[in-house]
VEXDRENFI-346541 format. One record per residue (C-alpha): residue number from 0; x, y, z; residue in three letters. Coordinates in nm, 2 decimals. Layout:
<sites>
[NUM [X Y Z] ALA] ...
</sites>
This chain:
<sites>
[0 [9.78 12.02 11.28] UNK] [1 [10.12 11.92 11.12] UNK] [2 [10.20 12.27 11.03] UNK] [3 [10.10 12.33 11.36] UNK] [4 [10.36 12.10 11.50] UNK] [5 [10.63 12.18 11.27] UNK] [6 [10.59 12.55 11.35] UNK] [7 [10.70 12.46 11.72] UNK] [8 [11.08 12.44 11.70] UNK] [9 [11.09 12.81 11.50] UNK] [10 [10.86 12.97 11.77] UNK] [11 [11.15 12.82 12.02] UNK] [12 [11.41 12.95 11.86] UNK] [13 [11.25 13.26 11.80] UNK] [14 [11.18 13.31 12.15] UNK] [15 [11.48 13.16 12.34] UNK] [16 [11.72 13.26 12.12] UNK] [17 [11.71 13.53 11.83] UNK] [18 [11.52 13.78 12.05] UNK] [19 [11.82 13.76 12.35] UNK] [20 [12.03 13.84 12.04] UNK] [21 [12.21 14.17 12.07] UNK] [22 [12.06 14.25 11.75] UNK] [23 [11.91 14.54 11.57] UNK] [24 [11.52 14.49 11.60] UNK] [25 [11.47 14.50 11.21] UNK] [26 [11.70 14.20 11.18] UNK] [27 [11.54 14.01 11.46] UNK] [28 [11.22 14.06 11.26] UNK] [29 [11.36 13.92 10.96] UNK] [30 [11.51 13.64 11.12] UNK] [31 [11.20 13.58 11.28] UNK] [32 [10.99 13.58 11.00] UNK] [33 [11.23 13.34 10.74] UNK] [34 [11.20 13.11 11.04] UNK] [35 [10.83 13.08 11.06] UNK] [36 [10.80 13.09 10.69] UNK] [37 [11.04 12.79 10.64] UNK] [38 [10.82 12.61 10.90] UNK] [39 [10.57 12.63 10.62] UNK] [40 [10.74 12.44 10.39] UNK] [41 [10.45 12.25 10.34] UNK] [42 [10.21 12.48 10.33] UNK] [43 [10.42 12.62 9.99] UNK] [44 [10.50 12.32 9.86] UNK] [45 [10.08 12.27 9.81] UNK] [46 [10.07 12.57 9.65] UNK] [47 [10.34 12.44 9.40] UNK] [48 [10.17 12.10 9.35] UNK] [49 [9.84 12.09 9.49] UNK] [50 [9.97 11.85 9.74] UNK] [51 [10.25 11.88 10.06] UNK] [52 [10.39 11.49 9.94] UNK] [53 [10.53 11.67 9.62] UNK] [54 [10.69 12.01 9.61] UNK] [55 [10.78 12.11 9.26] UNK] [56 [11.03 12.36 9.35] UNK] [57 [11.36 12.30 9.17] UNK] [58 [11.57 12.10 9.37] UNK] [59 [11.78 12.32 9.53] UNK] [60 [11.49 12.50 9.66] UNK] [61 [11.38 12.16 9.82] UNK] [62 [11.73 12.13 9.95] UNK] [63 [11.77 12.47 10.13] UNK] [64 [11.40 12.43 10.26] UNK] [65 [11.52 12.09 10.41] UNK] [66 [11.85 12.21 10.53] UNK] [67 [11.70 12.56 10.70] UNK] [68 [11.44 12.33 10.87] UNK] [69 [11.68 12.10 10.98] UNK] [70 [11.89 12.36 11.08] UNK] [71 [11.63 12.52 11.33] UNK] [72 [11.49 12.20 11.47] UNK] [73 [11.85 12.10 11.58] UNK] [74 [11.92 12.47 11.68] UNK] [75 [11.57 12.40 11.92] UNK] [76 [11.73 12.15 12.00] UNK] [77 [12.03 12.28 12.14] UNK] [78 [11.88 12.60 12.29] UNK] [79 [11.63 12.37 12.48] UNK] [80 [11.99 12.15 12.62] UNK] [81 [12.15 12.50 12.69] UNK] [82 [11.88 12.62 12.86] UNK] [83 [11.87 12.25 13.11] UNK] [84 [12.24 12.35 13.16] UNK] [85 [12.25 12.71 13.18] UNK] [86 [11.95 12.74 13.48] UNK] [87 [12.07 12.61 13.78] UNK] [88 [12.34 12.87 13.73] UNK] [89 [12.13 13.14 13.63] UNK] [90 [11.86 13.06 13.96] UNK] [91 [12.19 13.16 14.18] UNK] [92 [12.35 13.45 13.95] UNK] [93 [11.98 13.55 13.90] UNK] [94 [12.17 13.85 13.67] UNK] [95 [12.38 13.59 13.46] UNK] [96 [12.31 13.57 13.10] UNK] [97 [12.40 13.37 12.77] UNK] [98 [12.68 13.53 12.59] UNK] [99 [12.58 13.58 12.21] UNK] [100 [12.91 13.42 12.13] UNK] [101 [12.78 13.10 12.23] UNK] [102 [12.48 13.11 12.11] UNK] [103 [12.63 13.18 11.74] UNK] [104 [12.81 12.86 11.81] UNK] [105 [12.54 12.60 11.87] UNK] [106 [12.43 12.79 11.54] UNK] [107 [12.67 12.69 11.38] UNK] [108 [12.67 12.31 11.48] UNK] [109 [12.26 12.30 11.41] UNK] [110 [12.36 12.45 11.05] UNK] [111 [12.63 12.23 10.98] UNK] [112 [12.46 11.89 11.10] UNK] [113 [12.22 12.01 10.89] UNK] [114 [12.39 12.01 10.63] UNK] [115 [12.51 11.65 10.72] UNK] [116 [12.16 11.54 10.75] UNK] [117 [12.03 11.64 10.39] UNK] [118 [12.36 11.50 10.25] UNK] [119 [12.28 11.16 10.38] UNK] [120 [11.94 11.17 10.31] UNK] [121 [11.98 11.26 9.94] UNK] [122 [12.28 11.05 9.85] UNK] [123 [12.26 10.72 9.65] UNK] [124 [12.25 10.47 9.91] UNK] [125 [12.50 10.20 9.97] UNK] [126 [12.46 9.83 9.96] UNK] [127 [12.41 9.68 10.25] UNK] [128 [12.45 9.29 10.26] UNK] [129 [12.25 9.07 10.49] UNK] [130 [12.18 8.69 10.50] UNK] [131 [11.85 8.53 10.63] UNK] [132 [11.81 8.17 10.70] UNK] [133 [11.50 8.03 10.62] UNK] [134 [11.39 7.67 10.76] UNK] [135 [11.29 7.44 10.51] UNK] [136 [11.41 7.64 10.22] UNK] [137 [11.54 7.40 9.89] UNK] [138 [11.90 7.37 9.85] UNK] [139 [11.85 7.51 9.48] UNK] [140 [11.73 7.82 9.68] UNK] [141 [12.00 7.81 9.93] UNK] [142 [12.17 8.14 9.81] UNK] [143 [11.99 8.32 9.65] UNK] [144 [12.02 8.69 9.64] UNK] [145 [11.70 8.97 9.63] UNK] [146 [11.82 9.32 9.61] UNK] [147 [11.52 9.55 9.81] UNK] [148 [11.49 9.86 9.70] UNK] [149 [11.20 10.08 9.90] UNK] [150 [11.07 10.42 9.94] UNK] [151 [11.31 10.57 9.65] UNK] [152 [11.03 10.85 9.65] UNK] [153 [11.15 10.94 9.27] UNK] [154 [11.05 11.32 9.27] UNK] [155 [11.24 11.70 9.22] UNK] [156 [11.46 11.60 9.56] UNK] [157 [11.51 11.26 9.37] UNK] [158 [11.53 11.33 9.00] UNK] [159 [11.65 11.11 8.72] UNK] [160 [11.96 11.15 8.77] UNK] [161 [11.96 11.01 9.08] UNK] [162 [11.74 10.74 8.97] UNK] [163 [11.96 10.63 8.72] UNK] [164 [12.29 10.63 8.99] UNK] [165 [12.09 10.40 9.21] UNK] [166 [11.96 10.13 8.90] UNK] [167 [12.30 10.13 8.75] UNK] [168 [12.45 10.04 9.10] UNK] [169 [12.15 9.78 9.17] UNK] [170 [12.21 9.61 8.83] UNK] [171 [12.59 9.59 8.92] UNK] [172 [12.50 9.38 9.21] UNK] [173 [12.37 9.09 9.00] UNK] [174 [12.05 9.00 9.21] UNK] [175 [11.87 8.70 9.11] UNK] [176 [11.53 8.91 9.19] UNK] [177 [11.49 9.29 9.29] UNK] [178 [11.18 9.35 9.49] UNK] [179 [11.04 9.77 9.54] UNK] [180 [10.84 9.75 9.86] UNK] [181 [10.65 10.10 9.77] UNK] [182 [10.66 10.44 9.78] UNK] [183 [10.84 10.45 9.44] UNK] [184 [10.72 10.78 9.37] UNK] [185 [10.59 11.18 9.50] UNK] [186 [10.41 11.35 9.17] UNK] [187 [10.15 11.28 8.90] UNK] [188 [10.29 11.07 8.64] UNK] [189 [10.31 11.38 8.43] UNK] [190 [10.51 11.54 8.65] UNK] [191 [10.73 11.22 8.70] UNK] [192 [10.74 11.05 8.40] UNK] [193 [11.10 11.18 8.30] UNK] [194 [11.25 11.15 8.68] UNK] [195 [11.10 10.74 8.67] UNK] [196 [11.23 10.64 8.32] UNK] [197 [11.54 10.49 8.47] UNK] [198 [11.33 10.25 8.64] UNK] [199 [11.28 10.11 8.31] UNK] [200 [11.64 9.93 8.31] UNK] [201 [11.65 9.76 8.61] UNK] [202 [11.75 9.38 8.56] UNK] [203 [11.73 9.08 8.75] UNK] [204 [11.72 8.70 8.58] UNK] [205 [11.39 8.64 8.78] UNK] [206 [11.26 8.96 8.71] UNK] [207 [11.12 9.34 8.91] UNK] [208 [10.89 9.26 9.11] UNK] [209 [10.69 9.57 9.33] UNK] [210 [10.39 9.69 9.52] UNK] [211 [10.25 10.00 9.62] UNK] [212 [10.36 10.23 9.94] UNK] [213 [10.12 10.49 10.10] UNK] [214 [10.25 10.73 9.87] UNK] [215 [10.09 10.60 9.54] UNK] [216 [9.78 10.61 9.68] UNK] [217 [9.80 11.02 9.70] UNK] [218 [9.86 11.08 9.29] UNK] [219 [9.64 10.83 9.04] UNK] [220 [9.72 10.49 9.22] UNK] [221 [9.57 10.29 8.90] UNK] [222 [9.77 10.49 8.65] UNK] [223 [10.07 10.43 8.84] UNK] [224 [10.04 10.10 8.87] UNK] [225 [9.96 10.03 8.47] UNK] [226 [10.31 10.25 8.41] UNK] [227 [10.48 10.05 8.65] UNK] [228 [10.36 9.71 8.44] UNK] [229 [10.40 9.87 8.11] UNK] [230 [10.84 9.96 8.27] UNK] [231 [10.83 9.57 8.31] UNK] [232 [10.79 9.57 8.65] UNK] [233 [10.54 9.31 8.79] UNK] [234 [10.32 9.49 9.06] UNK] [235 [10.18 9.17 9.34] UNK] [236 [9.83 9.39 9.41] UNK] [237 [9.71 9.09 9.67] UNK] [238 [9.89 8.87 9.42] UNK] [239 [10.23 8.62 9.45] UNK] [240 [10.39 8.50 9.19] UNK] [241 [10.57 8.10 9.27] UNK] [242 [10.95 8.11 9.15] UNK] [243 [11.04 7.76 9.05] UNK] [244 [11.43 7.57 9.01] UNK] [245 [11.41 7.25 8.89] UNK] [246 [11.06 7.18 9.09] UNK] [247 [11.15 7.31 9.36] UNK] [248 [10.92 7.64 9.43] UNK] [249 [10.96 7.94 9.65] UNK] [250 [10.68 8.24 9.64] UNK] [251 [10.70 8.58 9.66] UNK] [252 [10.35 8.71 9.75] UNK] [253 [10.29 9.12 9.77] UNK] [254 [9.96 9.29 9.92] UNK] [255 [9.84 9.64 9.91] UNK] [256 [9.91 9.91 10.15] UNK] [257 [9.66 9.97 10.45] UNK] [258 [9.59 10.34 10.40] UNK] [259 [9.45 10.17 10.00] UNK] [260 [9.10 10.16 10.15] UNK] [261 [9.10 10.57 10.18] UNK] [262 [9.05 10.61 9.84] UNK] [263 [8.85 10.30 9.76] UNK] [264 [9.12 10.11 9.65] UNK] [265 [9.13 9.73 9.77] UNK] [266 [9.30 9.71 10.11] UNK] [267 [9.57 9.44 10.18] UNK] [268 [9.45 9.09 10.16] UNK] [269 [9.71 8.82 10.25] UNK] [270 [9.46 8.55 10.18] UNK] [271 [9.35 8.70 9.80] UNK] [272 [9.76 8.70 9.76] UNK] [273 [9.86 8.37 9.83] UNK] [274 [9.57 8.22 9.69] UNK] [275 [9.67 7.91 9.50] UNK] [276 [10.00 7.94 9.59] UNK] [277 [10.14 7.57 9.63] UNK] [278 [10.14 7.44 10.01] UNK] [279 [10.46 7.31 10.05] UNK] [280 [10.66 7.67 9.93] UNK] [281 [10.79 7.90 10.14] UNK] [282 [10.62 8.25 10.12] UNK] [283 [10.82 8.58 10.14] UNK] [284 [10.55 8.87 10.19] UNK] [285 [10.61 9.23 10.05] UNK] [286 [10.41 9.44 10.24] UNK] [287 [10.49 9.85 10.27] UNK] [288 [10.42 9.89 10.65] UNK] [289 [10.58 9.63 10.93] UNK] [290 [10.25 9.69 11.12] UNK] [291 [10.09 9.37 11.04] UNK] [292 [10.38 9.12 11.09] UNK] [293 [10.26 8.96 11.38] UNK] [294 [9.95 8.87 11.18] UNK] [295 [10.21 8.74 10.87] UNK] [296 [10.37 8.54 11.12] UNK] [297 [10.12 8.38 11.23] UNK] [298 [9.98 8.26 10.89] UNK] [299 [10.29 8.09 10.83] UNK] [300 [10.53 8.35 10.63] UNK] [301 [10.89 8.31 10.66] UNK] [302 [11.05 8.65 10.54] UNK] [303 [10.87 8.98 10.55] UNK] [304 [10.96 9.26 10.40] UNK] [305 [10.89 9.58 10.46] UNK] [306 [11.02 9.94 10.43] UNK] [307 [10.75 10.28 10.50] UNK] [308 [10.96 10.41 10.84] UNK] [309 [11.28 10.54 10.65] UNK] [310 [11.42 10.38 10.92] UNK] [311 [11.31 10.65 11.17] UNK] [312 [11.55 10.91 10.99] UNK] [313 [11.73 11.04 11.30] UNK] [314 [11.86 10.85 11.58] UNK] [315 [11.60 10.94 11.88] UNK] [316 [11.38 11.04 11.64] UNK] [317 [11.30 10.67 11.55] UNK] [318 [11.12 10.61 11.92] UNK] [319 [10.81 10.78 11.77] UNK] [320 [10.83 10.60 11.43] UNK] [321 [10.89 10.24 11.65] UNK] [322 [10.56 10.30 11.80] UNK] [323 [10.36 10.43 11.51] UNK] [324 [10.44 10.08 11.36] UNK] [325 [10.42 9.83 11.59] UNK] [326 [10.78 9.84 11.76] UNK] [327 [10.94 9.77 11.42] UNK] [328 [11.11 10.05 11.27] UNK] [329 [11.42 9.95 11.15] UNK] [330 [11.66 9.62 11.07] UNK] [331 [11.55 9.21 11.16] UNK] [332 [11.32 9.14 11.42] UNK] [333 [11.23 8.76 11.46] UNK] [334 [10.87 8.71 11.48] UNK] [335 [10.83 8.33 11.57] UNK] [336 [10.91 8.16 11.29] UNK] [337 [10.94 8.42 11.05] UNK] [338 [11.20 8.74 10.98] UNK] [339 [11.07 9.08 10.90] UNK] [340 [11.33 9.32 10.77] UNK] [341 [11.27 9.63 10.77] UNK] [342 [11.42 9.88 10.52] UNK] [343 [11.56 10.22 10.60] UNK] [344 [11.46 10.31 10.26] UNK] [345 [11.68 10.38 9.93] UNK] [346 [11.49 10.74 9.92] UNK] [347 [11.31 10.96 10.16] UNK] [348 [11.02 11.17 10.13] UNK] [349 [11.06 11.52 10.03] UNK] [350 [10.89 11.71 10.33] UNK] [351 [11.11 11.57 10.61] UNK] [352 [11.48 11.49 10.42] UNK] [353 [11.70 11.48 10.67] UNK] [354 [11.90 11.16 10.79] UNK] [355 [12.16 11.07 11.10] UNK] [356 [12.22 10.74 11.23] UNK] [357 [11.95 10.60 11.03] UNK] [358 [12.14 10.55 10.62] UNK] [359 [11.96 10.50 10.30] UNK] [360 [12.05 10.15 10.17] UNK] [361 [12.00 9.96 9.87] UNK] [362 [11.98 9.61 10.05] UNK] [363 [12.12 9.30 9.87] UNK] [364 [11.91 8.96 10.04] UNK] [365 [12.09 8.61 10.05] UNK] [366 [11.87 8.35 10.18] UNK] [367 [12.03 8.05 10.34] UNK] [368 [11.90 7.71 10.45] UNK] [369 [11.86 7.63 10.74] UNK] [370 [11.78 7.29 10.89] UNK] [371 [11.47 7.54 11.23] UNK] 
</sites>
């Protein structure tokens, strides 16, 4: 069904406008044909992996495929806008058609935001600064900094390189805590073991903390998440962990994703997470997906964070990933007493890199007391 649906936008094109192209027939049968085989991309990238999440094409094969899709679901995209415009006209000039100069042109603007799209999906992401107020929060806490990071889906499209670009500009942001809320990866770990070494070197005084995304769930979950321990990062599986200044305590609980149960891995469990956790501490919950922040809120978190919608990727776009999750998609929503932020992601997964309106950000946390 997805290759299905992503087939759609070349059989428009194809249709409204290369065959109304004053073309030789050969040429419109090789245009044709690119179009539905780029429309495949996932289709090819199983046959490179054994699974669509992680094409192992070198990375500028990953970026053309991304580029040439984007560049013909924008085109669709146009053609079906000049088609709205161009019919009333063409119901009274019934003999009136699209000239071919035209239609070269909105070719040329679907390639070149294309081109914009996988740029700012694939750069490293900019810090973005926020500040959350949290009632009842200890003045020793008042000001402390988390840096997120979420969804980096480390893989060909996001090699080491870029991996070591976004730790070296995380650990020059001096975070008291960094927190990875999932997807941290798109391959086996033999496949990836190279691309996630930088990992190894990120720093924070209070430590890495991180739990899994949908993602790790699709290559060796428990392997991943023993590598993950052995790099130094603490993985909150349904756990917490109670930071503590001077005896005053905050906790940072983390639970597992909701697709875990799939492959008979345990599903989140906010009760199994917090368990033990002192009373009288605020809880800041890392969970993958914003669906189940209504339910956080109501068991008395204060912060949630979350990441898993990339933010919706493209501006109009993000109305289908708003109500896939639950209305949250992107930014702070206020959910009674308790804030979820939700992270466009420092990544983006390989199959669908294309990004406008909606940036990558690595996203530096300062909490704040408040006195509600």
């Amino acid at each position: 069904m997805p290759s299905l649906i992503l087939t759609l936008p070349s059989l428009l094109v194809i249709t409204r406008f290369v065959w109304p192209l004053a073309l030789p027939m050969p040429i419109k049968i090789i245009l044709a044909a690119s179009m539905l085989g780029v429309s495949q991309y996932h289709f090819w990238s199983r046959l490179s992996s054994g699974s669509m999440f992680s094409p192992e094409f070198p990375r500028a094969i990953v970026i053309l495929f991304n580029w040439a899709f984007g560049t013909i679901l924008f085109l669709a995209m146009l053609q079906v806008l000049l088609d709205v415009v161009t019919l009333p006209a063409m119901l009274v000039y019934s003999g009136m058609t699209v000239p071919d100069s035209v239609r070269y042109a909105i070719a040329a603007i679907a390639a070149l935001t294309a081109a914009i799209a996988v740029r700012q999906a694939t750069i490293v992401p900019p810090v973005r600064d926020i500040e959350i107020g949290i009632a009842g929060l200890s003045s020793r806490f008042d000001g402390y900094t988390m840096l997120q990071l979420t969804d980096l889906h480390i893989s060909r499209l996001f090699p080491a390189a870029w991996a070591r670009a976004v730790v070296e500009r995380a650990n020059g942001l001096g975070a008291n805590l960094i927190l990875i809320t999932g997807d941290l990866i798109d391959g086996d770990l033999a496949s990836r073991r190279a691309d996630v070494e930088p990992l190894r070197d990120l720093r924070a005084v209070d430590g890495v903390y991180a739990i899994p995304g949908n993602h790790e769930y699709f290559f060796d979950y428990r392997i991943w998440m023993a590598y993950f321990a052995a790099m130094g990062m603490r993985v909150l599986a349904n756990d917490h962990v109670v930071l503590d200044r001077d005896g005053d305590r905050l906790v940072i609980a983390g639970v597992t994703d909701k697709s875990a149960p799939r492959t008979g891995n345990p599903g989140p469990d906010f009760a199994a997470a917090i368990s033990n956790a002192p009373g009288d501490a605020p809880v800041i919950l890392l969970d993958h997906q914003p669906l189940n922040a209504r339910h956080a809120a109501a068991r008395g978190v204060v912060l949630q964070l979350s990441g898993h919608t990339h933010g919706g990727m493209i501006v109009g776009l993000d109305r289908l990933a708003r109500r896939a999750n639950g209305g949250f998609v992107s930014g702070r929503y206020q959910i009674g007493g308790m804030t979820l932020y939700v992270n466009n992601g420092t990544g983006l997964w390989p199959g669908f890199a294309l990004r406008l309106g909606r940036p990558s950000e690595l996203t530096r946390i300062t909490l704040r007391r408040t006195s509600v």
